[in-house]
C-alpha atoms as a printed R data frame, in Angstrom:
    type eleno elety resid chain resno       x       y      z
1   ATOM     1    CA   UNK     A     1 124.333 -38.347 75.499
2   ATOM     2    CA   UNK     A     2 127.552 -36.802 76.609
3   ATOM     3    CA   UNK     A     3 130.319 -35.336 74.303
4   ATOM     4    CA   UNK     A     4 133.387 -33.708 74.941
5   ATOM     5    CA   UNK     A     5 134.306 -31.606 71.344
6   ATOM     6    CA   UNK     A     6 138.399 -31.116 71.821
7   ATOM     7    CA   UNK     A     7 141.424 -29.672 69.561
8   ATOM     8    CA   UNK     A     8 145.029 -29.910 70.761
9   ATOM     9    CA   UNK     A     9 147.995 -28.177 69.825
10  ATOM    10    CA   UNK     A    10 151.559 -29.425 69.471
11  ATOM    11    CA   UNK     A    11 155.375 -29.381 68.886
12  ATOM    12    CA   UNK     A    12 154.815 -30.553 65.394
13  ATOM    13    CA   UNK     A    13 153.220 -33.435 63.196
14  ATOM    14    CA   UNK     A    14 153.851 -36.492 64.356
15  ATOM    15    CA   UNK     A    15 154.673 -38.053 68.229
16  ATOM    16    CA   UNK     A    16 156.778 -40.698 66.586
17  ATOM    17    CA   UNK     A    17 158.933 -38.141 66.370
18  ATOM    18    CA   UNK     A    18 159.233 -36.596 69.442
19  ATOM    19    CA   UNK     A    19 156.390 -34.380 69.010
20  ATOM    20    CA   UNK     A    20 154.658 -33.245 71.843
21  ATOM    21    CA   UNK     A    21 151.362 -32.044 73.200
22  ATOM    22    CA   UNK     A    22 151.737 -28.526 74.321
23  ATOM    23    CA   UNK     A    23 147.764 -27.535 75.363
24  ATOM    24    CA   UNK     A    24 144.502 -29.238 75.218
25  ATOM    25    CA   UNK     A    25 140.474 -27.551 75.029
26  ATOM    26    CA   UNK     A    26 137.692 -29.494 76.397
27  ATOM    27    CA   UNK     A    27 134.004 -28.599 75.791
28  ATOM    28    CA   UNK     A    28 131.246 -30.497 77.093
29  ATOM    29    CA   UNK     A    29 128.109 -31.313 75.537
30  ATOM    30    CA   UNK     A    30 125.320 -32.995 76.323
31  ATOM    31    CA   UNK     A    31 122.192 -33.815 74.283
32  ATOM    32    CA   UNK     A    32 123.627 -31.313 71.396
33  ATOM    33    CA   UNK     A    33 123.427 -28.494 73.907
34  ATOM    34    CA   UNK     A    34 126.813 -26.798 75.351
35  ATOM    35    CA   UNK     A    35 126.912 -27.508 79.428
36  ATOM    36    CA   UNK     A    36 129.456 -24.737 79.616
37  ATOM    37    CA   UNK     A    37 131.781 -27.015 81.380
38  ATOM    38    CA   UNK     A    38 135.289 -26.756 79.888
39  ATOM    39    CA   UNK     A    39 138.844 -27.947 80.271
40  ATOM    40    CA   UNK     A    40 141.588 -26.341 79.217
41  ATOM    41    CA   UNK     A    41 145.725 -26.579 79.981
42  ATOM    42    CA   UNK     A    42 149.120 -25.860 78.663
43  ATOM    43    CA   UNK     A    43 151.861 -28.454 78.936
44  ATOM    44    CA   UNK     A    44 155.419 -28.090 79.105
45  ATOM    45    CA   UNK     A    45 156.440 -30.165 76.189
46  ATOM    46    CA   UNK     A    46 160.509 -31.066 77.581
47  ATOM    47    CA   UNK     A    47 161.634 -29.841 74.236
48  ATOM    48    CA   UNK     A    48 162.383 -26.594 72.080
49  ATOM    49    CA   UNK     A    49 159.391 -25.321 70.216
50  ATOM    50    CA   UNK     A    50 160.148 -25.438 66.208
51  ATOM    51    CA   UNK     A    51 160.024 -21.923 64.527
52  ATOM    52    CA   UNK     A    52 156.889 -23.422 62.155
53  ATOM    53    CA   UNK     A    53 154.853 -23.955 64.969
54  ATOM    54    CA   UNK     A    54 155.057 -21.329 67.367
55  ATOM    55    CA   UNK     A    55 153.760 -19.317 64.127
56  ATOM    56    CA   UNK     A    56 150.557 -21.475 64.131
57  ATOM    57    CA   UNK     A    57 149.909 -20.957 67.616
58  ATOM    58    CA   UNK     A    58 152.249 -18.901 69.289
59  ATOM    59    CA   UNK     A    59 153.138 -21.032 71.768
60  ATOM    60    CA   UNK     A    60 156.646 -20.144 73.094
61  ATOM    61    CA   UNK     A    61 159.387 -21.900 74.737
62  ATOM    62    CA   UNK     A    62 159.545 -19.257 77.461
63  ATOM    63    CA   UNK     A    63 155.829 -19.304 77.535
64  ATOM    64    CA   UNK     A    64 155.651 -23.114 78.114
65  ATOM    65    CA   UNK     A    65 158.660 -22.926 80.317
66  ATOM    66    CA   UNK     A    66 156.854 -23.120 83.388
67  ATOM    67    CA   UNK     A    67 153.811 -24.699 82.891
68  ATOM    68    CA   UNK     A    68 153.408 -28.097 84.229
69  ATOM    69    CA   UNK     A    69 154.050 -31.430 82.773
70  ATOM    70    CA   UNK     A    70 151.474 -33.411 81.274
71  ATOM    71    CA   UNK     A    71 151.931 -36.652 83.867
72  ATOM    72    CA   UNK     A    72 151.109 -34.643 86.312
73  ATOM    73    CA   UNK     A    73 147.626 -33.681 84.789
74  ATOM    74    CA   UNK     A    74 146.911 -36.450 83.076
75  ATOM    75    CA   UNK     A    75 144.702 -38.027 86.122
76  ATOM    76    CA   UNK     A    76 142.496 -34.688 85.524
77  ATOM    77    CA   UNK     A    77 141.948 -34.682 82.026
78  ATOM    78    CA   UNK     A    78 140.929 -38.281 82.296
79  ATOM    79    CA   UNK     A    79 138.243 -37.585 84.860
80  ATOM    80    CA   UNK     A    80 136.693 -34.620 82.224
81  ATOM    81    CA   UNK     A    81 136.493 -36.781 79.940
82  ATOM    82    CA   UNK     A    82 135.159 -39.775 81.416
83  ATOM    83    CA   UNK     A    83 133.680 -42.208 79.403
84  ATOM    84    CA   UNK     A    84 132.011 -39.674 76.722
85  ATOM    85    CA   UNK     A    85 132.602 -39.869 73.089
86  ATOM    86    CA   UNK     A    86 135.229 -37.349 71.607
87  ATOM    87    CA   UNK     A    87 135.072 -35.255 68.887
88  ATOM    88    CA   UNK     A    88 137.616 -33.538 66.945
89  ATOM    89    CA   UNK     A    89 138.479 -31.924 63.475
90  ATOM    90    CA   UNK     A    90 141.144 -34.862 61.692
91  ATOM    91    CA   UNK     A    91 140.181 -36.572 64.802
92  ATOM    92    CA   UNK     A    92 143.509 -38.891 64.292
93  ATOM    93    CA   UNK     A    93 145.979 -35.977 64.534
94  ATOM    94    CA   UNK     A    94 144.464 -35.322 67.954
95  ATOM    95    CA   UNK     A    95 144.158 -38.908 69.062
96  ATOM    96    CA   UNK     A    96 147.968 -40.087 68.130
97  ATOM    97    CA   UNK     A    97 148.883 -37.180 70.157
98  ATOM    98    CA   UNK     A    98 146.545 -37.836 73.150
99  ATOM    99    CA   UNK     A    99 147.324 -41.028 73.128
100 ATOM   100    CA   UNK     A   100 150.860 -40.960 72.981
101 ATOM   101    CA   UNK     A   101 150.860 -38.306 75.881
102 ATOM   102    CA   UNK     A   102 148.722 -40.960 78.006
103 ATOM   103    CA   UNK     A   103 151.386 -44.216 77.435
104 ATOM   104    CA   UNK     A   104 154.394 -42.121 78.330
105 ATOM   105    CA   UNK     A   105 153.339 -41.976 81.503
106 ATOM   106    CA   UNK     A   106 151.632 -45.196 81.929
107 ATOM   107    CA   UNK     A   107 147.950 -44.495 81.280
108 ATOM   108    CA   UNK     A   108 145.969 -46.855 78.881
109 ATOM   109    CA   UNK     A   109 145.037 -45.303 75.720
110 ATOM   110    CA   UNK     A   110 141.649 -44.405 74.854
111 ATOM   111    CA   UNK     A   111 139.909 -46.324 72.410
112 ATOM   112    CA   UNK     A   112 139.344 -44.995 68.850
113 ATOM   113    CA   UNK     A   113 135.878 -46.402 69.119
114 ATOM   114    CA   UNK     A   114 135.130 -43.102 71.121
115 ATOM   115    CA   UNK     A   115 136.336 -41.087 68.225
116 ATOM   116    CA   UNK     A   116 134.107 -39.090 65.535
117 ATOM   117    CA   UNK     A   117 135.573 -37.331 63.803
118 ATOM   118    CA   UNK     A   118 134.255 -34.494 61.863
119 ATOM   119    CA   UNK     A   119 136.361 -34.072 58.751
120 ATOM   120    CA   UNK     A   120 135.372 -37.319 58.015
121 ATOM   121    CA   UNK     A   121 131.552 -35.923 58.652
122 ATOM   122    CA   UNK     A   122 132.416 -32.723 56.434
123 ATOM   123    CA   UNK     A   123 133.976 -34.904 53.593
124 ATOM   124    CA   UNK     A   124 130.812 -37.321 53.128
125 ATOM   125    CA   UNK     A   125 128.548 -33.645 53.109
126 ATOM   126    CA   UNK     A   126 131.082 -32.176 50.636
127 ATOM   127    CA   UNK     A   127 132.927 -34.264 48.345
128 ATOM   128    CA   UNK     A   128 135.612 -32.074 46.951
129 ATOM   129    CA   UNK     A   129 135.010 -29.115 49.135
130 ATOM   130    CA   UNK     A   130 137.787 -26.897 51.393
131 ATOM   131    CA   UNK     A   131 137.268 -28.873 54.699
132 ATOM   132    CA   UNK     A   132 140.026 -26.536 57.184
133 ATOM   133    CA   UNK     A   133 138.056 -25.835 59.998
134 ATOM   134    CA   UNK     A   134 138.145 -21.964 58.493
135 ATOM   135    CA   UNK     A   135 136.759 -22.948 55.085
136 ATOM   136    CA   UNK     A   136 134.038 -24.737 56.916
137 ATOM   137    CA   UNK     A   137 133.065 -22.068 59.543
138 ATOM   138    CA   UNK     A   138 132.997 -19.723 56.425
139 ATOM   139    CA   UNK     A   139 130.405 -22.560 54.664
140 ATOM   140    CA   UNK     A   140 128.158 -22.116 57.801
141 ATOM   141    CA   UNK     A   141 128.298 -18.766 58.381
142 ATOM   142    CA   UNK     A   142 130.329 -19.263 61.919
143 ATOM   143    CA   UNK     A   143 132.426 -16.397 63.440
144 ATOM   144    CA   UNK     A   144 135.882 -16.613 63.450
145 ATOM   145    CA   UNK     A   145 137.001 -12.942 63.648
146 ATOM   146    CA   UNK     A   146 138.738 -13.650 66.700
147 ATOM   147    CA   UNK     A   147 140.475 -16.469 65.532
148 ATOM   148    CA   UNK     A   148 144.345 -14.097 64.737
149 ATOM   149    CA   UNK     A   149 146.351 -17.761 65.323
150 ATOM   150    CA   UNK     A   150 145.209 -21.731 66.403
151 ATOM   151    CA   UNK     A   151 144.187 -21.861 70.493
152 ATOM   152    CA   UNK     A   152 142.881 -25.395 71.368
153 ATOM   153    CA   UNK     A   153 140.102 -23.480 73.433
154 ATOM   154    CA   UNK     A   154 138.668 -21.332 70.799
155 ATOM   155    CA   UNK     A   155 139.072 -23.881 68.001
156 ATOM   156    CA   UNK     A   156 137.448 -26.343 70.479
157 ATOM   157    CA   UNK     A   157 134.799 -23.696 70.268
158 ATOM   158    CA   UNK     A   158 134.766 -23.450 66.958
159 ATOM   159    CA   UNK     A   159 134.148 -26.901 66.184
160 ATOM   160    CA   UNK     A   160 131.283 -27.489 68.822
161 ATOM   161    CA   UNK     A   161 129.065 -24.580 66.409
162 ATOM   162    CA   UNK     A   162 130.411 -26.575 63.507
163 ATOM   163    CA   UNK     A   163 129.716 -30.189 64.673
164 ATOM   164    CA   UNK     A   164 125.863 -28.916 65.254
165 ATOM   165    CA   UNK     A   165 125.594 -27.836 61.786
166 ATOM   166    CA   UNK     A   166 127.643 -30.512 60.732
167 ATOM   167    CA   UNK     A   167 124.938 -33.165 62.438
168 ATOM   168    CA   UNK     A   168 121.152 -30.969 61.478
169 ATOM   169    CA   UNK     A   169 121.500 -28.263 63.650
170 ATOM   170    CA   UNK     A   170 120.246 -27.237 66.409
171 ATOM   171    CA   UNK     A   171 116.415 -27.269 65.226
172 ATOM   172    CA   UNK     A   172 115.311 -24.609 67.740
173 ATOM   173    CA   UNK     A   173 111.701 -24.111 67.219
174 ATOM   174    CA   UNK     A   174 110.862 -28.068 66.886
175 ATOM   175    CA   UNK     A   175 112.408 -27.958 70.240
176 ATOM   176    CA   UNK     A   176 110.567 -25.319 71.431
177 ATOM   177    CA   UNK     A   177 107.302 -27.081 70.312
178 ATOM   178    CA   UNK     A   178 107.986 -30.211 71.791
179 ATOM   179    CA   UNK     A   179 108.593 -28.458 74.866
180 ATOM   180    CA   UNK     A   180 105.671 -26.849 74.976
181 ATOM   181    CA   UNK     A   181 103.630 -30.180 74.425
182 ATOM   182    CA   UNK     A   182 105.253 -31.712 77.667
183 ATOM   183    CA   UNK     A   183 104.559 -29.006 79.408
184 ATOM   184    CA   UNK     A   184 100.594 -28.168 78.713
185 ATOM   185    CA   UNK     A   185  99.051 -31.731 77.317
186 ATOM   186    CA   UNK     A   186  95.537 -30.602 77.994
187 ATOM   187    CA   UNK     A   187  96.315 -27.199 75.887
188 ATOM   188    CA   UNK     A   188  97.630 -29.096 72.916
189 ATOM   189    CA   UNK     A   189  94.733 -31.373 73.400
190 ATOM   190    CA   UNK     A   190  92.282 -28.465 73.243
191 ATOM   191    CA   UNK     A   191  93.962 -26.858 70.364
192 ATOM   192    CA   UNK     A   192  93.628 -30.135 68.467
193 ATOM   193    CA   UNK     A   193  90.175 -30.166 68.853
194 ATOM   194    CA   UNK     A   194  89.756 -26.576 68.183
195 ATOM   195    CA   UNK     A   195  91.348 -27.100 64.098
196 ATOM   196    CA   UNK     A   196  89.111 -29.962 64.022
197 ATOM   197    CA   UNK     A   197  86.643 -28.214 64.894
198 ATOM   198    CA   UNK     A   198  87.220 -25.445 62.711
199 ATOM   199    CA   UNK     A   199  87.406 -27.874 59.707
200 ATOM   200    CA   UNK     A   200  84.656 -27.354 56.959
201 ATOM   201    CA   UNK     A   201  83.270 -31.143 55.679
202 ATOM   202    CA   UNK     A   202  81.695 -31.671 52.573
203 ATOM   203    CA   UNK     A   203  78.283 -32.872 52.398
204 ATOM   204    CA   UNK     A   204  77.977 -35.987 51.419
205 ATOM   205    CA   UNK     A   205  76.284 -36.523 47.542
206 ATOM   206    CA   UNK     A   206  73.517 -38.701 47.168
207 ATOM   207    CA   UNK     A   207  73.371 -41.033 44.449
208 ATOM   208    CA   UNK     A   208  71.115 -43.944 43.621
209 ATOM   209    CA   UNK     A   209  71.010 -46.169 40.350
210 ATOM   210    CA   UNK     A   210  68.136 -44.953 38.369
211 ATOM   211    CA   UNK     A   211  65.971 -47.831 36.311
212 ATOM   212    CA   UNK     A   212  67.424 -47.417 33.473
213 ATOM   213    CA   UNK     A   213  71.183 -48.239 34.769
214 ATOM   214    CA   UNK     A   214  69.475 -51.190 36.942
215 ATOM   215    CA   UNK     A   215  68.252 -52.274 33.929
216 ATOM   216    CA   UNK     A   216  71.716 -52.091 31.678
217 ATOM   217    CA   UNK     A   217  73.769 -53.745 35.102
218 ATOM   218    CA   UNK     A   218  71.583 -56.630 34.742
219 ATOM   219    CA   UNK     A   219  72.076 -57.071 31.020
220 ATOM   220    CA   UNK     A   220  75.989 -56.932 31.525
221 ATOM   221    CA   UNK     A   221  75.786 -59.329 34.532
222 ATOM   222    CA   UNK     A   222  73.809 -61.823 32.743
223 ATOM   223    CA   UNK     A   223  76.536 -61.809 29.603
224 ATOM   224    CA   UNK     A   224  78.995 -62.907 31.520
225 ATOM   225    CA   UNK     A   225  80.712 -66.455 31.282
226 ATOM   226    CA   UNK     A   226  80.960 -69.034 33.846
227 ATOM   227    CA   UNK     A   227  80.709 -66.322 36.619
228 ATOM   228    CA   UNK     A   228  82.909 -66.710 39.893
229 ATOM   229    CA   UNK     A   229  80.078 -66.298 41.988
230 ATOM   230    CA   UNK     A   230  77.959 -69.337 40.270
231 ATOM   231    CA   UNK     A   231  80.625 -72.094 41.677
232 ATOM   232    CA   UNK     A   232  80.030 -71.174 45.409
């Protein structure tokens, strides 16, 4: 099963608004397991950068300035991410924006079916809990010392570590043994055999009805009334 885990980071809150996209991170996964295949651009958003976001990502205006528009990288995106579901942390946030991008310049948008979103995931597991993608690394012991301000890339990064936990785990060593299996039947045959035979079995206890308890069966038999077995 392919996945692509994303984050994006924009002008502001809400494209309604004239918000805009400003960079997107792409990680692909397949199976649960990291391909190392990535996407990852800036986008010149054709507006000023507000103050209040530049300090959550420190994305400049003269930064952005020459970086190219988003029309004329949509076509690659779209090919990265194919036809694979697409995760992201308050996957909405990420999909109005993604969206949006896609219908200003013509594009179809992609279909929230696709979507899983794993604040939803983390708010089913935790009822009540601090659900920021920081509060949640911290839960599950993932590394975010690098993480000084918001980069679509690393938080993309981020959230592929968390989505594992988020979803059981990686579950290594079952893996591992499975693996091993496939590879070597005839050895996990013969080590099969080798518990069994290693098994200790109890011998079986005789016991037979002695006279007198033949004798006392017989008596309760006979007392009985209108016996099932006398109607056959």
């Amino acid at each position: 099963m392919r996945e692509i885990i994303f984050d994006t980071e924009t002008t502001g809150f809400d494209p309604q608004n004239g918000d805009r996209m400003v960079e997107i991170g792409c990680i692909e996964m397949i199976d649960r397991i990291e391909t190392g295949q990535t996407f990852h651009c800036y986008y010149n958003p054709e507006r000023p950068m507000p103050k209040a976001a530049e300090n959550v990502h420190g994305l400049s205006d003269m930064f952005l300035s020459d970086k190219k528009l988003f029309a004329a990288g949509a076509e690659e995106l779209l090919a990265f991410l194919g036809d694979a579901k697409l995760v992201a942390h308050n996957a909405q946030f990420d999909f109005n924006f993604l969206n949006a991008e896609l219908v200003l310049c013509g594009y179809q948008p992609i279909s929230r079916f696709r979507m899983i979103d794993t604040l939803a995931i983390a708010k089913s597991k935790h009822p009540g809990a601090k659900l920021s993608l920081d509060a949640l690394c911290s839960r599950y012991g993932i590394d975010r010392s690098h993480r000084v301000k918001h980069g679509a890339l690393l938080d993309a990064e981020l959230l592929t570590q968390l989505y594992i936990e988020l979803t059981g785990g990686r579950q290594i060593g079952l893996g591992l043994a499975d693996d091993m299996k496939r590879a070597d039947p005839i050895a996990s045959m013969r080590s099969t055999a080798q518990k069994i035979e290693r098994k200790v079995f109890i011998t079986p206890r005789e016991h037979h009805a002695g006279a007198d308890e033949l004798a006392r069966h017989k008596i309760f038999i006979e007392g009985i009334i209108n016996p099932l077995w006398t109607e056959i």
